[in-house]
N, C-alpha and C positions, 0 to 999 in steps of 0.2 A: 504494500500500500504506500503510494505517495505521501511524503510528510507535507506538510505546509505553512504554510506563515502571512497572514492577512490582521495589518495595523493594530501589530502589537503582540497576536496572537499565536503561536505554537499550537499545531493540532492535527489529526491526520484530515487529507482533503474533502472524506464527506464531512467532517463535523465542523466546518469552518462557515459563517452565517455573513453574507453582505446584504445592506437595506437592498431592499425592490428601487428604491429611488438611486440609487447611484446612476451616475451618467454614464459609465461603462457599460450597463445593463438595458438600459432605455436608449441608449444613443450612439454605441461603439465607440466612446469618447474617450478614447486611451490606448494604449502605446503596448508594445511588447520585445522582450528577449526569449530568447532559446540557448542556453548554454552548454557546450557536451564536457562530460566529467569522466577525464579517465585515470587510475589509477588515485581518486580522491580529489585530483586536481582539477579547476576549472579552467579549459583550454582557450586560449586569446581570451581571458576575461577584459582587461582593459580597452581592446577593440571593441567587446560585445558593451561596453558600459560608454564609450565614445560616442557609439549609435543611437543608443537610450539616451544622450545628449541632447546629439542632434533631433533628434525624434521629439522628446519633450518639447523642444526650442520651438519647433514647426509647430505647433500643433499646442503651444503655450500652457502646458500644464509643468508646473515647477515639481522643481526633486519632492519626493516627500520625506528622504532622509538622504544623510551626507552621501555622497559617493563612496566615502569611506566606508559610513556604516551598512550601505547597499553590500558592500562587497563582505563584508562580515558576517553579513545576512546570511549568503549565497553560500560562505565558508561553513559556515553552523547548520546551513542545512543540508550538506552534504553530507558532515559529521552525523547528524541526529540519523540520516536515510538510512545509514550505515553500508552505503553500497558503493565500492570501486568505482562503479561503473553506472553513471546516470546523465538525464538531464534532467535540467535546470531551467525550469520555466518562470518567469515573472514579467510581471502588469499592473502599470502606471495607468489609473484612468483620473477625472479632473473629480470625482469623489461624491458625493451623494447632497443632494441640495434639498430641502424643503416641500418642493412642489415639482412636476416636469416640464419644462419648456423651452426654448430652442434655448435663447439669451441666457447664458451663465452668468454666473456673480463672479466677479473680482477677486471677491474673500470664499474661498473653500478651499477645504482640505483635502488635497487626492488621498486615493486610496493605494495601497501597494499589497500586492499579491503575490508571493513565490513557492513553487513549491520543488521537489525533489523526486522524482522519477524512475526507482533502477531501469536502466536499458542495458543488459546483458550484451546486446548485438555490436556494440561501442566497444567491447572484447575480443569477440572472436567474432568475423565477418567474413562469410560466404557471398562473393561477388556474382550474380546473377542479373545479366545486363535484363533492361528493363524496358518494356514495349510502351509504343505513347503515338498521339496521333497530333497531328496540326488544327489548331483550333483558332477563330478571331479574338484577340485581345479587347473583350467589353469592357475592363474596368477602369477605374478615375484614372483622373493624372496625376497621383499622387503618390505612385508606387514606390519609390524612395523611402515615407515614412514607413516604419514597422508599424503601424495600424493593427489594432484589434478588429477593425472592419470590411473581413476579410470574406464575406456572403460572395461576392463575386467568385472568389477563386474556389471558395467549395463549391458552387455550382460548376464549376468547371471540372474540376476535377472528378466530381461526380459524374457527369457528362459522358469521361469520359473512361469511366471505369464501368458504366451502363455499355459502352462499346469493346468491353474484355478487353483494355488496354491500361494498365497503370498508373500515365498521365498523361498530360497534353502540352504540348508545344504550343504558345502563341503567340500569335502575328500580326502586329496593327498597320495595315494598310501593305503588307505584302513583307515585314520586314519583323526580326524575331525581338521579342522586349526576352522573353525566361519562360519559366515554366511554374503552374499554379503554385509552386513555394518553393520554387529553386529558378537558379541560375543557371544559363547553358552555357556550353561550349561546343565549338564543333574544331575537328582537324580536317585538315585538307592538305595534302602534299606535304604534310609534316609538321605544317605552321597549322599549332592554336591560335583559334580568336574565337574571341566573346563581343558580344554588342558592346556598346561605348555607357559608362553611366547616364542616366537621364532621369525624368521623374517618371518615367513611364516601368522602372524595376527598380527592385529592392538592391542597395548597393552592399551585396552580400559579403561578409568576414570571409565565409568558405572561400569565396570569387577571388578575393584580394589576395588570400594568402597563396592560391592557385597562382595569379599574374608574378608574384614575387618569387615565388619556388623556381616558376619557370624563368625568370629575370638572371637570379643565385646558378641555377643547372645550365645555363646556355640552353635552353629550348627556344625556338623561335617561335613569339607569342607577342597578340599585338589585340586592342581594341580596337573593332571597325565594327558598323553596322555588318547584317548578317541576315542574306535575301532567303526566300523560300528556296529557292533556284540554290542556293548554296548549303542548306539543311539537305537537299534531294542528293547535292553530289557530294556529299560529306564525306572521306573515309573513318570518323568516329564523331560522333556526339556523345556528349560526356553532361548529366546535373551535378550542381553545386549545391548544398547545402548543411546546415549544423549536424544534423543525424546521418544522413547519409557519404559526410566528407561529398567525395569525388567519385561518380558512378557512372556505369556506362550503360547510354541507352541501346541495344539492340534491335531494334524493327520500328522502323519512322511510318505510320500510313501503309501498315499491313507487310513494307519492304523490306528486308535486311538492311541493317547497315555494314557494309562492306562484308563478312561473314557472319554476321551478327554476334561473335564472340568483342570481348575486351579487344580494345587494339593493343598494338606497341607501344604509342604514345601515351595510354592513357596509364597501359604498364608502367611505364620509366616515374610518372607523372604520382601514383599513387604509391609507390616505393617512398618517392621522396616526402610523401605528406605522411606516410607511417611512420620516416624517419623525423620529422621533427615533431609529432604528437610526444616520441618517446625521447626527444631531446627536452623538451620543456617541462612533461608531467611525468621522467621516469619510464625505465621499460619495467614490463610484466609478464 
């Protein structure tokens, strides 16, 4: 069972109580992290708390506790979880107000919400590239923020799990933003690229650390937009994100990708992100 921690409170996750009135509940008005915990350790914490920065900032709900004491939080609930091996969920919403209506007040307290997860798979992981299909990107333009107001991409992903396929690739206006909670990549000729930042994707930690690995290794990698026409002639498509690291899609719209196993590239690429999970949080 999940531990958790909700303003102020210690307790396991069914027994934790937030007002009906909170604006996170009524309104998706609040922000989120996903943090993976391996070996006790929380991996890229200070990137995943940079984000909840910036994310707050946009979106104007203040800390509700120091940075410092966020991350102490984070520390203590991994300890309480008692699991090597977890993630790390917390949510920043603008906090529970009086009455519901669009106009917030000034003066309110957010609410902060984290809880503790074991995910054993953050251990030992069986790569099994992953089917997905091309879908139109409906949702705002404001996919930058980590958003708790995420209805869009469940419908999507739903979508497209209704169609026996795992996720969905999508594309606004003929060109790829990510995919319903990751970030893609594709190779061609050797060179990775990923789309360019924009507000239309989340500017993923996994993504980042991926562009630098391959920066550190000499792989030849570069941000450029990234057409349907170049998802079709891919030889690998790879998602990015906190649970899953670095993954390979195998079958685009029914296709193979190139033999549909892991490529080379994504080989060399996820060696080097195993090796520095265990440079920063310890081997096991």
């Amino acid at each position: 069972m999940a531990i958790g921690w909700l303003n102020g409170e210690w307790g396991d996750t069914s027994s934790l109580k937030i007002s009906v009135l909170d604006r996170g509940f009524l309104f998706g008005d609040g922000v989120y992290e996903v943090i993976s915990v391996y070996n006790a350790v929380p991996f890229a914490l200070e990137q995943h708390l940079d984000r909840l920065e910036r994310s707050l900032k946009e979106v104007a709900i203040p800390w509700p506790v120091s940075r410092e004491a966020l991350a102490d939080l984070i520390r203590e609930a991994i300890e309480r979880s008692q699991a090597a091996f977890s993630l790390v969920y917390l949510q920043v919403t603008r906090g529970a107000d009086d009455k519901r209506h669009h106009v917030y007040p000034e003066a309110i307290n957010p609410s902060l919400f984290l809880m503790a997860t074991p995910t054993p798979h953050l251990q030992h992981r069986e790569i099994k590239p992953l089917t997905a299909i091309t879908m139109e990107d409906y949702r705002w333009s404001k996919g930058h923020i980590k958003s708790v107001s995420i209805l869009a991409n469940g419908l999507l992903r739903n979508a497209a799990v209704r169609q026996d396929v795992d996720d969905a690739l999508l594309l606004r206006d003929g060109w790829l933003t990510e995919s319903t909670a990751s970030n893609v990549f594709i190779v061609i000729n050797g060179e990775i690229r990923t789309p360019p930042k924009s507000n239309h994707l989340l500017h993923g930690i996994t993504r980042d650390l991926v562009l630098e690995l391959a920066a550190t290794h000499g792989m030849k990698a570069k941000e450029i937009p990234v057409s349907i026409e170049d998802l079709r002639q891919a030889d690998e498509i790879w998602i990015t994100n906190t649970s899953q690291e670095v993954w390979p899609v195998g079958v685009l719209d029914g296709q193979p990708v190139n033999n549909g196993g892991p490529g080379p590239v994504f080989a060399d690429m996820d060696a080097c992100f195993q090796a520095l999970k265990r440079k920063l949080c310890g081997d096991w």
